[in-house]
N, C-alpha and C positions, 0 to 999 in steps of 0.2 A: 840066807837072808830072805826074807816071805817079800813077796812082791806085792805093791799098795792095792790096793783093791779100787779100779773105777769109779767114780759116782754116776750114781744112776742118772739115765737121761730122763729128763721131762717127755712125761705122756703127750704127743701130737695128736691125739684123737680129738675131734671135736664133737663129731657127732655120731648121734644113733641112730641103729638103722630097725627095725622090724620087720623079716621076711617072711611071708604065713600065707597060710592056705588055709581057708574055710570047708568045711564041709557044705553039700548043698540043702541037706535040711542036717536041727531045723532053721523053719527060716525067717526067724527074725536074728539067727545068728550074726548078717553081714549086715544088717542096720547097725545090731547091737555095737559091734567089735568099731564098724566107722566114726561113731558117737561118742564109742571112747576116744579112739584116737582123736577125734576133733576136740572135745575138749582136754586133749595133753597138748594140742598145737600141734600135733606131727602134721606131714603136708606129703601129699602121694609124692614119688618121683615114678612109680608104674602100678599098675592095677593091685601089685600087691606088696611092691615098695612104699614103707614112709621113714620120714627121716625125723629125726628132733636135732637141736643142737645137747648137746652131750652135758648132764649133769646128772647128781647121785640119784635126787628125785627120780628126774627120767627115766632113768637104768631101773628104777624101781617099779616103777607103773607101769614101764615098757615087759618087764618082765613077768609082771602078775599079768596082763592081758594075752603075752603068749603062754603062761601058763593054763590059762581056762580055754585058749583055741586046741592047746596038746588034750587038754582033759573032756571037751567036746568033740574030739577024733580028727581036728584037722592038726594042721602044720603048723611051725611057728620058732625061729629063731632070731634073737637078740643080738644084734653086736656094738663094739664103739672101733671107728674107723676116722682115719683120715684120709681126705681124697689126693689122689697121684694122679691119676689121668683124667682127659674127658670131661671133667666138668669140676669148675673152679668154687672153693670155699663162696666166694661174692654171689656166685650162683645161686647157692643155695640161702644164703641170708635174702637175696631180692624173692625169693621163692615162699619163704616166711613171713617176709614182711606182707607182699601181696596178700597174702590170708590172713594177715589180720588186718590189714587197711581194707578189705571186702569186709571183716565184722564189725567193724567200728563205722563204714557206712553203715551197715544194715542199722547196726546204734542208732547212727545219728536220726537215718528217719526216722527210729521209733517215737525218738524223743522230740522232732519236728514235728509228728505227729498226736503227740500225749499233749503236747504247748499248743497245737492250733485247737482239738476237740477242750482243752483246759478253759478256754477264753470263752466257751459258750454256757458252762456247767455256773449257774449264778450263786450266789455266795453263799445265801440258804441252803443250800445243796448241801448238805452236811456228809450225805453217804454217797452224792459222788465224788467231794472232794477228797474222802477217803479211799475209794476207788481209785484214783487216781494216784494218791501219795502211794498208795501202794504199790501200782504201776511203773510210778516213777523209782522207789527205791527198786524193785525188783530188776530193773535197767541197768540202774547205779554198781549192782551187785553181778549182774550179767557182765558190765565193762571193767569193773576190778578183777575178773575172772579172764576178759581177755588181755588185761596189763600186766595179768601174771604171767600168760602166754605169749605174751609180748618182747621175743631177747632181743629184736633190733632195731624196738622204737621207731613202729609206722608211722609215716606223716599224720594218719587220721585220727590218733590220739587224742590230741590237744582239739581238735574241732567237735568229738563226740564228748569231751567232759566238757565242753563250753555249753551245748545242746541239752545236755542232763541238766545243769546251772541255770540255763534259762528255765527249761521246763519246771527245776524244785522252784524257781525264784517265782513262778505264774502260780504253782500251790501255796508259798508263805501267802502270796499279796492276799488271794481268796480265802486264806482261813485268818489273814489280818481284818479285812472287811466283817467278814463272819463273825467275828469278836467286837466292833462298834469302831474301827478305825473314824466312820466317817459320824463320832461323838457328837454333842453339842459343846460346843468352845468354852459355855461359861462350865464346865463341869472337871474341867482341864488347868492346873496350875501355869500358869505363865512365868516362862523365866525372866530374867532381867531385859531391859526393853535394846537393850548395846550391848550384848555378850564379849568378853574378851579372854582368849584362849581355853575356851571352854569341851572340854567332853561332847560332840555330838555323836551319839549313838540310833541307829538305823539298823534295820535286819539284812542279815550276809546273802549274798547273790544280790548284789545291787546292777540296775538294770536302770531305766535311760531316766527316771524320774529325783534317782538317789543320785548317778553320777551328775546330774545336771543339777540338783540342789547341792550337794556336795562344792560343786565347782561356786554357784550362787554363795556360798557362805565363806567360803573363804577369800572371793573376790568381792564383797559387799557388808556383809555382814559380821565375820570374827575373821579377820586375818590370820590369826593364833590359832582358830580352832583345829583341834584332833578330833578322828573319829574312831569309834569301835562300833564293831559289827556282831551281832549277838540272833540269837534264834527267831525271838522276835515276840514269841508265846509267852506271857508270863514273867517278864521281865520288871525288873524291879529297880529303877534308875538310882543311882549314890548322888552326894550331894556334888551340885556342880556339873552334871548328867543334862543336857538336852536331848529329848528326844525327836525322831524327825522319821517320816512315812513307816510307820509302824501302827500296832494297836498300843492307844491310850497316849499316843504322843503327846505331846505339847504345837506342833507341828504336822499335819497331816492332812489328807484330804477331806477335806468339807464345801457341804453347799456345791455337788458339782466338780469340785474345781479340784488338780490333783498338788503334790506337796511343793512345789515349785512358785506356784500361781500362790499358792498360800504362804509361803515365806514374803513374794513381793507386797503382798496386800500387807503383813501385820507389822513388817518393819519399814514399809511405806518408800518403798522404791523407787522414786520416779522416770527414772534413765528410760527416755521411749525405747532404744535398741535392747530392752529385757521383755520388753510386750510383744515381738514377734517369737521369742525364743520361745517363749512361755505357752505360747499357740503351739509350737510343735510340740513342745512334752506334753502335750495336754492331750494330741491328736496321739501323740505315740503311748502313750502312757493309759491313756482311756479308751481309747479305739472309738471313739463315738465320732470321728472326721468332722469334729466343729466347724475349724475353720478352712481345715481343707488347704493349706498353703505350701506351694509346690516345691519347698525346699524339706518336707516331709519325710517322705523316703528314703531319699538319699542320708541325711539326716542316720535315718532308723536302722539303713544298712550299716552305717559305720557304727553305730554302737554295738549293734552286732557284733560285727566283727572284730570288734577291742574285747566282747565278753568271751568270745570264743578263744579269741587268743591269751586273755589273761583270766587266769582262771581264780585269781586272789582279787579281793575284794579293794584293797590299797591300791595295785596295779591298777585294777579297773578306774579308780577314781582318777588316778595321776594319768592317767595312758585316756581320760576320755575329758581333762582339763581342757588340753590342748583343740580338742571339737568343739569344745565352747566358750575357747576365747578367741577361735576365728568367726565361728559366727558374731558376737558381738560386734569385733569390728566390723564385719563385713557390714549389719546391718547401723551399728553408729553412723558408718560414711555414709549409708542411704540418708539415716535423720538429719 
Protein backbone atom coordinates (compact mmCIF):
# COMPACT_ATOMS: atom_id res chain seq x y z
CA UNK A 1 0.00 0.00 0.00
CA UNK A 2 1.98 3.48 -1.53
CA UNK A 3 2.07 5.76 1.23
CA UNK A 4 0.08 9.45 0.89
CA UNK A 5 2.19 11.77 -0.41
CA UNK A 6 2.79 15.25 1.83
CA UNK A 7 1.26 18.51 0.69
CA UNK A 8 3.72 20.91 -0.14
CA UNK A 9 4.51 23.59 2.43
CA UNK A 10 3.87 27.32 1.61
CA UNK A 11 6.84 29.26 0.36
CA UNK A 12 8.03 31.47 3.54
CA UNK A 13 10.30 33.74 1.44
CA UNK A 14 9.35 37.07 1.30
CA UNK A 15 11.91 38.69 0.03
CA UNK A 16 14.68 39.56 -2.43
CA UNK A 17 17.74 39.91 -2.16
CA UNK A 18 20.57 41.16 -5.04
CA UNK A 19 24.13 40.47 -4.32
CA UNK A 20 26.54 42.10 -7.17
CA UNK A 21 29.78 43.53 -7.71
CA UNK A 22 30.27 46.18 -10.23
CA UNK A 23 33.11 46.37 -12.20
CA UNK A 24 35.16 49.80 -11.80
CA UNK A 25 34.93 51.01 -15.32
CA UNK A 26 33.04 51.80 -17.13
CA UNK A 27 31.79 54.29 -15.01
CA UNK A 28 28.73 55.34 -15.34
CA UNK A 29 28.01 51.60 -14.63
CA UNK A 30 27.35 52.13 -10.74
CA UNK A 31 25.09 55.24 -11.38
CA UNK A 32 23.42 53.16 -13.98
CA UNK A 33 22.83 49.71 -11.85
CA UNK A 34 21.72 52.34 -8.57
CA UNK A 35 18.90 54.12 -10.72
CA UNK A 36 17.71 50.88 -11.54
CA UNK A 37 17.49 49.60 -8.38
CA UNK A 38 15.86 52.75 -7.13
CA UNK A 39 13.29 52.86 -9.37
CA UNK A 40 12.49 48.84 -8.45
CA UNK A 41 12.18 50.21 -4.68
CA UNK A 42 14.96 47.86 -3.55
CA UNK A 43 16.77 49.73 -0.41
CA UNK A 44 20.61 49.01 0.47
CA UNK A 45 21.03 46.77 3.64
CA UNK A 46 25.12 47.12 2.66
CA UNK A 47 27.10 48.74 -0.04
CA UNK A 48 26.26 45.94 -2.18
CA UNK A 49 23.14 44.41 -0.61
CA UNK A 50 19.50 45.43 -1.64
CA UNK A 51 16.61 43.86 -0.83
CA UNK A 52 12.88 44.04 -2.36
CA UNK A 53 9.87 42.38 -0.72
CA UNK A 54 9.45 39.32 -2.96
CA UNK A 55 7.13 39.26 -5.94
CA UNK A 56 7.13 37.52 -9.56
CA UNK A 57 7.75 41.06 -11.05
CA UNK A 58 10.67 41.53 -8.68
CA UNK A 59 12.39 38.12 -9.29
CA UNK A 60 12.01 39.43 -12.87
CA UNK A 61 13.68 42.80 -13.01
CA UNK A 62 15.83 41.71 -10.25
CA UNK A 63 17.15 39.19 -12.50
CA UNK A 64 17.50 41.02 -15.86
CA UNK A 65 19.75 43.84 -13.95
CA UNK A 66 22.04 40.93 -12.54
CA UNK A 67 22.05 39.74 -15.81
CA UNK A 68 23.68 42.92 -17.58
CA UNK A 69 26.09 43.24 -14.30
CA UNK A 70 27.24 39.33 -15.35
CA UNK A 71 27.35 40.51 -19.10
CA UNK A 72 29.37 43.91 -18.10
CA UNK A 73 32.08 41.50 -16.07
CA UNK A 74 30.94 42.13 -12.72
CA UNK A 75 29.16 39.84 -10.14
CA UNK A 76 25.69 39.52 -9.41
CA UNK A 77 23.33 36.80 -7.81
CA UNK A 78 19.50 36.70 -7.16
CA UNK A 79 17.79 34.97 -4.50
CA UNK A 80 14.15 34.80 -2.40
CA UNK A 81 14.75 34.26 1.31
CA UNK A 82 13.25 34.43 4.60
CA UNK A 83 14.95 35.97 7.40
CA UNK A 84 15.97 33.60 10.63
CA UNK A 85 18.29 35.60 12.51
CA UNK A 86 19.50 39.09 13.20
CA UNK A 87 17.32 41.10 11.82
CA UNK A 88 13.32 40.88 11.90
CA UNK A 89 10.70 40.85 8.72
CA UNK A 90 9.29 44.67 10.71
CA UNK A 91 12.84 45.70 10.09
CA UNK A 92 13.00 45.57 6.85
CA UNK A 93 9.27 46.93 6.04
CA UNK A 94 10.32 50.24 8.33
CA UNK A 95 13.44 50.10 6.06
CA UNK A 96 11.14 50.37 2.90
CA UNK A 97 8.71 52.54 4.00
CA UNK A 98 11.57 55.21 5.07
CA UNK A 99 12.47 55.37 1.30
CA UNK A 100 9.58 56.00 0.15
CA UNK A 101 8.18 58.42 2.72
CA UNK A 102 11.88 60.26 1.73
CA UNK A 103 10.29 60.27 -2.04
CA UNK A 104 6.99 61.43 -1.49
CA UNK A 105 8.61 64.26 0.67
CA UNK A 106 10.86 65.21 -2.17
CA UNK A 107 7.08 65.11 -3.97
CA UNK A 108 5.44 67.01 -1.88
CA UNK A 109 8.02 69.98 -2.17
CA UNK A 110 7.91 69.65 -5.69
CA UNK A 111 4.36 70.21 -5.76
CA UNK A 112 4.56 73.05 -2.88
CA UNK A 113 6.71 74.44 -5.02
CA UNK A 114 4.95 74.11 -8.79
CA UNK A 115 1.44 75.89 -6.42
CA UNK A 116 3.58 78.78 -4.92
CA UNK A 117 5.56 79.82 -8.60
CA UNK A 118 1.72 78.68 -10.15
CA UNK A 119 0.05 81.76 -8.31
CA UNK A 120 2.44 84.29 -9.93
CA UNK A 121 2.15 82.95 -13.74
CA UNK A 122 -1.18 85.45 -14.83
CA UNK A 123 -3.78 83.98 -16.71
CA UNK A 124 -2.76 85.31 -20.10
CA UNK A 125 0.15 83.11 -19.69
CA UNK A 126 -0.92 80.70 -22.01
CA UNK A 127 2.60 78.89 -22.31
CA UNK A 128 3.34 79.00 -18.84
CA UNK A 129 0.37 77.64 -17.77
CA UNK A 130 1.10 74.93 -20.00
CA UNK A 131 4.37 74.63 -18.60
CA UNK A 132 3.35 74.19 -15.70
CA UNK A 133 0.39 71.44 -16.49
CA UNK A 134 2.90 69.74 -17.65
CA UNK A 135 5.08 69.87 -14.71
CA UNK A 136 2.44 69.07 -12.58
CA UNK A 137 1.29 65.88 -14.67
CA UNK A 138 4.96 64.74 -14.89
CA UNK A 139 4.81 64.66 -10.77
CA UNK A 140 1.43 63.04 -10.86
CA UNK A 141 3.22 60.36 -13.00
CA UNK A 142 6.55 60.36 -10.80
CA UNK A 143 4.06 59.58 -7.60
CA UNK A 144 2.14 56.73 -9.27
CA UNK A 145 5.50 55.26 -10.06
CA UNK A 146 6.34 55.57 -6.21
CA UNK A 147 2.71 53.98 -5.15
CA UNK A 148 3.66 51.17 -7.27
CA UNK A 149 6.75 50.96 -5.13
CA UNK A 150 5.17 51.54 -2.40
CA UNK A 151 4.20 47.62 -0.44
CA UNK A 152 3.78 49.23 3.02
CA UNK A 153 1.97 52.29 2.47
CA UNK A 154 4.21 55.17 3.79
CA UNK A 155 2.55 57.62 5.91
CA UNK A 156 3.55 60.45 3.05
CA UNK A 157 1.33 59.19 0.61
CA UNK A 158 -1.90 60.70 1.24
CA UNK A 159 0.00 64.30 2.04
CA UNK A 160 1.88 64.13 -1.48
CA UNK A 161 -1.44 63.28 -3.57
CA UNK A 162 -3.23 66.16 -1.44
CA UNK A 163 -0.08 68.60 -2.85
CA UNK A 164 -0.38 67.33 -6.43
CA UNK A 165 -4.43 68.13 -5.88
CA UNK A 166 -3.89 71.45 -4.74
CA UNK A 167 -1.10 72.24 -7.23
CA UNK A 168 -3.64 70.53 -10.60
CA UNK A 169 -6.53 72.63 -8.59
CA UNK A 170 -4.19 76.30 -9.00
CA UNK A 171 -3.86 75.20 -13.02
CA UNK A 172 -7.80 74.28 -13.54
CA UNK A 173 -8.58 77.94 -11.71
CA UNK A 174 -5.95 79.73 -14.15
CA UNK A 175 -6.83 78.16 -17.51
CA UNK A 176 -10.74 78.69 -16.04
CA UNK A 177 -9.84 82.52 -15.84
CA UNK A 178 -8.06 82.22 -19.21
CA UNK A 179 -11.40 81.06 -20.79
CA UNK A 180 -13.63 84.31 -19.37
CA UNK A 181 -14.59 82.90 -15.89
CA UNK A 182 -14.74 86.42 -14.69
CA UNK A 183 -17.72 86.92 -18.01
CA UNK A 184 -20.23 89.65 -17.93
CA UNK A 185 -23.39 88.34 -16.00
CA UNK A 186 -25.84 89.55 -18.60
CA UNK A 187 -24.25 87.08 -21.11
CA UNK A 188 -24.87 84.08 -18.64
CA UNK A 189 -28.46 82.24 -18.25
CA UNK A 190 -29.56 82.57 -14.80
CA UNK A 191 -31.26 79.67 -13.03
CA UNK A 192 -34.25 79.82 -11.08
CA UNK A 193 -34.06 82.60 -8.33
CA UNK A 194 -34.87 79.42 -5.25
CA UNK A 195 -33.38 76.36 -6.57
CA UNK A 196 -34.42 73.21 -5.00
CA UNK A 197 -32.57 69.84 -5.12
CA UNK A 198 -30.73 70.91 -7.91
CA UNK A 199 -27.50 69.59 -9.74
CA UNK A 200 -24.67 72.03 -8.65
CA UNK A 201 -21.71 71.22 -10.77
CA UNK A 202 -18.09 72.91 -10.21
CA UNK A 203 -14.64 71.62 -11.27
CA UNK A 204 -12.82 68.56 -9.17
CA UNK A 205 -9.96 69.47 -6.83
CA UNK A 206 -12.17 71.87 -5.10
CA UNK A 207 -10.18 73.95 -2.69
CA UNK A 208 -11.44 76.68 -0.06
CA UNK A 209 -13.78 78.90 -2.52
CA UNK A 210 -15.90 75.67 -3.79
CA UNK A 211 -15.85 73.94 -0.27
CA UNK A 212 -16.99 77.13 1.23
CA UNK A 213 -19.73 77.73 -1.51
CA UNK A 214 -20.51 74.19 -1.37
CA UNK A 215 -21.29 74.48 2.33
CA UNK A 216 -23.13 78.31 1.52
CA UNK A 217 -25.68 76.35 -0.72
CA UNK A 218 -26.62 73.76 1.03
CA UNK A 219 -27.07 75.75 4.26
CA UNK A 220 -28.92 78.74 2.49
CA UNK A 221 -29.64 78.38 -0.67
CA UNK A 222 -30.99 74.46 -1.96
CA UNK A 223 -30.94 72.24 1.16
CA UNK A 224 -31.49 69.37 -1.71
CA UNK A 225 -28.74 70.25 -3.63
CA UNK A 226 -26.13 67.61 -5.12
CA UNK A 227 -23.06 68.32 -6.55
CA UNK A 228 -20.90 66.88 -9.45
CA UNK A 229 -17.45 67.50 -10.07
CA UNK A 230 -16.38 67.66 -13.76
CA UNK A 231 -12.92 68.87 -15.57
CA UNK A 232 -14.24 72.07 -15.95
CA UNK A 233 -12.97 72.82 -19.78
CA UNK A 234 -15.67 72.50 -22.10
CA UNK A 235 -18.29 71.51 -20.22
CA UNK A 236 -21.74 71.38 -21.31
CA UNK A 237 -24.50 71.65 -18.36
CA UNK A 238 -28.04 69.11 -18.77
CA UNK A 239 -31.03 70.51 -17.96
CA UNK A 240 -31.40 71.20 -14.16
CA UNK A 241 -27.38 71.76 -14.07
CA UNK A 242 -26.11 74.82 -12.02
CA UNK A 243 -23.08 75.80 -12.47
CA UNK A 244 -20.77 77.32 -9.87
CA UNK A 245 -16.67 78.79 -9.89
CA UNK A 246 -15.85 77.40 -13.20
CA UNK A 247 -15.81 78.86 -16.80
CA UNK A 248 -19.13 80.15 -18.24
CA UNK A 249 -20.88 79.31 -14.93
CA UNK A 250 -23.98 80.77 -13.92
CA UNK A 251 -22.20 81.48 -10.73
CA UNK A 252 -18.69 82.63 -10.48
CA UNK A 253 -16.28 85.35 -9.89
CA UNK A 254 -17.05 88.74 -11.14
CA UNK A 255 -16.26 92.31 -10.65
CA UNK A 256 -13.49 91.39 -8.18
CA UNK A 257 -15.27 89.38 -5.95
CA UNK A 258 -14.68 85.49 -5.94
CA UNK A 259 -17.72 82.67 -6.07
CA UNK A 260 -18.79 82.82 -2.52
CA UNK A 261 -19.30 86.75 -2.30
CA UNK A 262 -21.19 86.10 -5.43
CA UNK A 263 -23.61 83.67 -4.44
CA UNK A 264 -24.45 86.08 -1.22
CA UNK A 265 -24.94 89.22 -3.41
CA UNK A 266 -27.34 87.41 -6.31
CA UNK A 267 -29.59 85.40 -3.76
CA UNK A 268 -29.33 88.27 -1.46
CA UNK A 269 -28.12 87.01 1.73
CA UNK A 270 -28.51 89.07 4.58
CA UNK A 271 -27.11 87.12 7.69
CA UNK A 272 -24.29 89.71 8.98
CA UNK A 273 -22.22 86.39 10.25
CA UNK A 274 -21.74 85.36 6.13
CA UNK A 275 -20.00 88.87 5.57
CA UNK A 276 -16.93 88.06 7.71
CA UNK A 277 -16.74 84.47 6.13
CA UNK A 278 -16.87 85.83 2.90
CA UNK A 279 -13.62 88.24 3.68
CA UNK A 280 -11.82 85.11 4.28
CA UNK A 281 -12.53 83.22 1.15
CA UNK A 282 -12.03 86.22 -0.61
CA UNK A 283 -8.50 86.79 1.17
CA UNK A 284 -7.75 82.91 0.62
CA UNK A 285 -9.17 82.47 -2.61
CA UNK A 286 -7.58 85.74 -4.33
CA UNK A 287 -4.69 86.33 -2.38
CA UNK A 288 -4.99 90.14 -2.84
CA UNK A 289 -5.09 90.44 1.51
CA UNK A 290 -8.25 92.68 1.22
CA UNK A 291 -9.39 92.68 4.27
CA UNK A 292 -6.62 91.20 6.10
CA UNK A 293 -8.73 89.45 8.96
CA UNK A 294 -6.84 87.63 11.60
CA UNK A 295 -8.87 84.61 11.46
CA UNK A 296 -7.26 84.17 7.83
CA UNK A 297 -4.68 81.64 8.30
CA UNK A 298 -5.65 79.56 10.49
CA UNK A 299 -8.73 79.41 8.43
CA UNK A 300 -6.41 78.54 5.17
CA UNK A 301 -4.35 75.92 7.31
CA UNK A 302 -7.31 73.69 7.92
CA UNK A 303 -8.51 73.59 4.44
CA UNK A 304 -5.38 72.54 3.76
CA UNK A 305 -5.35 70.13 5.59
CA UNK A 306 -8.78 68.37 5.01
CA UNK A 307 -7.63 68.59 1.10
CA UNK A 308 -4.55 66.70 1.85
CA UNK A 309 -6.29 64.29 3.78
CA UNK A 310 -9.15 63.69 1.64
CA UNK A 311 -8.36 63.41 -1.60
CA UNK A 312 -12.12 62.94 -3.21
CA UNK A 313 -13.77 65.81 -3.98
CA UNK A 314 -17.39 64.76 -1.83
CA UNK A 315 -15.02 64.14 1.25
CA UNK A 316 -13.56 67.31 0.72
CA UNK A 317 -16.93 69.12 0.74
CA UNK A 318 -18.53 67.08 3.89
CA UNK A 319 -15.15 66.88 5.90
CA UNK A 320 -14.71 71.02 5.21
CA UNK A 321 -18.87 71.53 6.13
CA UNK A 322 -18.02 71.31 9.55
CA UNK A 323 -15.15 74.57 9.37
CA UNK A 324 -17.76 76.47 8.20
CA UNK A 325 -20.46 75.90 10.38
CA UNK A 326 -18.22 76.73 13.21
CA UNK A 327 -17.29 79.78 12.08
CA UNK A 328 -20.66 80.97 11.41
CA UNK A 329 -21.60 80.50 14.90
CA UNK A 330 -18.69 81.64 16.13
CA UNK A 331 -19.17 84.90 14.27
CA UNK A 332 -23.37 84.95 14.66
CA UNK A 333 -22.59 85.14 18.73
CA UNK A 334 -20.26 88.20 17.91
CA UNK A 335 -23.45 89.94 15.67
Amino acid sequence: MSQARAAPRPNPSRWLFLIHQVPAKPDYLRVKVRRRLAQLGAVALKNSVYVLPASPEGRSRLGELAREILRLGGEALVCQAELLEGLADGSLEDLLRRASDAEYTAITAEAKRLASTLRRVRASDEAGRRRFGQAVERLRTRFDQAVARDAFEARGRDEAAGHISLAAGHISLAEDLAQGVEENDKRRPQPAASPSGATWVTRKGVMVDRIASAWLIRRFIDSLADFKFVTGRGYRPKNGEIRFDMAEAEYTHHNGHCTFEVLIERFKLRDSALRPIAEIVHDLDLEDSRYGREETAGVGRMIVGLAIASTGDEERIAQGGPVFDSLYQSFRRRA
